[in-house]
N, C-alpha and C positions, 0 to 999 in steps of 0.2 A: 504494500500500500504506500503510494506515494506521501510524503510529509504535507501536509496540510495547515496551513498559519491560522491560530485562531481565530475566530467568528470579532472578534475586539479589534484585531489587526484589519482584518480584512474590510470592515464599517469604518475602519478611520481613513479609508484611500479614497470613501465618496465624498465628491465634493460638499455634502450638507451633512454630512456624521449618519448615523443609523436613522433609516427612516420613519418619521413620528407620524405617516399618513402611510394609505395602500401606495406601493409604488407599482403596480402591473398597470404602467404604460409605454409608450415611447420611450421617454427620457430615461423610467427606471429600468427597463430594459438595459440600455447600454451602457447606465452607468453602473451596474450591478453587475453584468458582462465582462466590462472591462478594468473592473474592481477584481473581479474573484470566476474567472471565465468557467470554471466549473459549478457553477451558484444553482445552475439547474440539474445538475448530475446528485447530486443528494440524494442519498436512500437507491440511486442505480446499480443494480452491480454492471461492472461494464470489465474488460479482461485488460490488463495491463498493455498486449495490442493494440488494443483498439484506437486505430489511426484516426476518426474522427473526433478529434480533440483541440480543442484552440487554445496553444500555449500560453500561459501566466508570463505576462511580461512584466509584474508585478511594479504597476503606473505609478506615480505619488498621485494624490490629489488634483494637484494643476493638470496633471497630463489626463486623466479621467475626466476632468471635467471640460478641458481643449478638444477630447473628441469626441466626447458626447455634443459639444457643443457644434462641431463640422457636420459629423453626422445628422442631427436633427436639422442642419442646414443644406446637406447634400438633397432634399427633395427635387424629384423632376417637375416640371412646374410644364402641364402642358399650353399649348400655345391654341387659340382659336383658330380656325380654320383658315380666314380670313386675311390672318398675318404672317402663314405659310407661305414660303417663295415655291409658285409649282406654276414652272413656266410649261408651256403645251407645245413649244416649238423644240428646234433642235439643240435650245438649251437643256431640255430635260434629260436628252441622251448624254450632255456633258457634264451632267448634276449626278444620273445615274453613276456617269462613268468614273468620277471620282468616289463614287461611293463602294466599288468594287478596287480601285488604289488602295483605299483608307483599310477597309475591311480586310484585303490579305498583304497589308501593310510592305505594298511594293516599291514607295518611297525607300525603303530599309536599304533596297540594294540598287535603286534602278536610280537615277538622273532625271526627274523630270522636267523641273524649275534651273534656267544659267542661273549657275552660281551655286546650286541646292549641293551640299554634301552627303553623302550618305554615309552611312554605318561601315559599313566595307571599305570607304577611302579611307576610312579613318583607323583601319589595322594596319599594322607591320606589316602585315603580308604582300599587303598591297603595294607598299610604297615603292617599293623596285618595280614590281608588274604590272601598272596601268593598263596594260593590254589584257589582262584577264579578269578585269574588274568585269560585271554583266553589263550589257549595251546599256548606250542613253538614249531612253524616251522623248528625248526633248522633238523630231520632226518626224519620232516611229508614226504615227496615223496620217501621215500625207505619205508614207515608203509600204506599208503594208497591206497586205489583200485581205480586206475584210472579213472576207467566208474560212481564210487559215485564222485571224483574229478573231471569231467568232468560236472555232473548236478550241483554241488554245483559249480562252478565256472560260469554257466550259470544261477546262479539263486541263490543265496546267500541267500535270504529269505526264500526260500521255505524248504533248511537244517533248517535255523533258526527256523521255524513254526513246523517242524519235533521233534526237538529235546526237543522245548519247551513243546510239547501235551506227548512226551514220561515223561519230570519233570513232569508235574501235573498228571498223570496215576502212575507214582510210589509214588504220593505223596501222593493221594487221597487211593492209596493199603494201606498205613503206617499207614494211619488215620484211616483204618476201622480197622486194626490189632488191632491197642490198643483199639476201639471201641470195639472188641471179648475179645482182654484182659480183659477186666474191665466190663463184661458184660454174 
């Protein structure tokens, strides 16, 4: 059985000391949470594995009450219909289009924006090999055939398995060349 801090210790890390009213709502939720992250596990038996657990970061006060305080502010706040940007023309496919960028987070390795760095330029690996960084998107949609960008955007793997069999079929031609060479 893991060590367990007193019921004393653990009511002094909320920001208002033990609670003098119900707290089962929002606020006592996370501040209770993030006080004592097992506070609901009481009376559970659960196996010393048991991997869903959210570790005791054991907060002082300030910091329990700095995220409770975020949290209760992190609500999504929806927007009226009205004050939605949802253009009908061929901005929508370029609203769309950034939202399949953002979502398999192709910024990370691709170029889109002069001047944009990515993740990859900014390894070691890279800095000698600029040639094997992945291409820049900066003028790819005026250079590409839409119906190949239409499959490889439904299926990003399947290009990738494409283009890999095409390296090892010119690699494998290379290797029997100087095999004829020397032979």
């Amino acid at each position: 059985m893991p060590n367990r801090l007193p019921i004393r210790k653990i009511l002094a890390r909320l920001p208002d000391g033990p609670a003098k009213e119900p707290w089962y709502n929002q606020k006592g939720f996370f501040e209770h949470k993030l006080a004592e992250p097992n506070v609901y596990d009481k009376g559970k038996i659960k196996g010393e594995l048991d991997a869903a657990r959210m570790p005791n970061l054991h907060l002082t006060k300030d910091q329990v009450l700095d995220l409770t305080t975020f949290l209760m502010g992190s609500e999504e706040t929806s927007l009226p219909a009205s004050y939605q940007y949802k253009p009908g023309d061929a901005r929508h496919d370029i609203q769309e289009g950034w939202w399949i960028v953002k979502k398999y987070n192709c910024m990370g390795c691709h170029q889109f924006i002069p001047g944009q760095q990515t993740i990859l330029m900014g390894l070691q690996q890279y800095q000698d090999n600029q040639e094997q960084l992945p291409p820049k998107l900066l003028t790819e949609g005026a250079r590409v055939d839409p119906e190949w960008l239409r499959k490889f955007l439904s299926n990003p793997a399947f290009e990738h398995d494409r283009l890999e069999s095409q390296w090892r079929t010119a690699l494998f031609e290379s290797e029997n060349a100087d095999v004829r060479l020397l032979g």
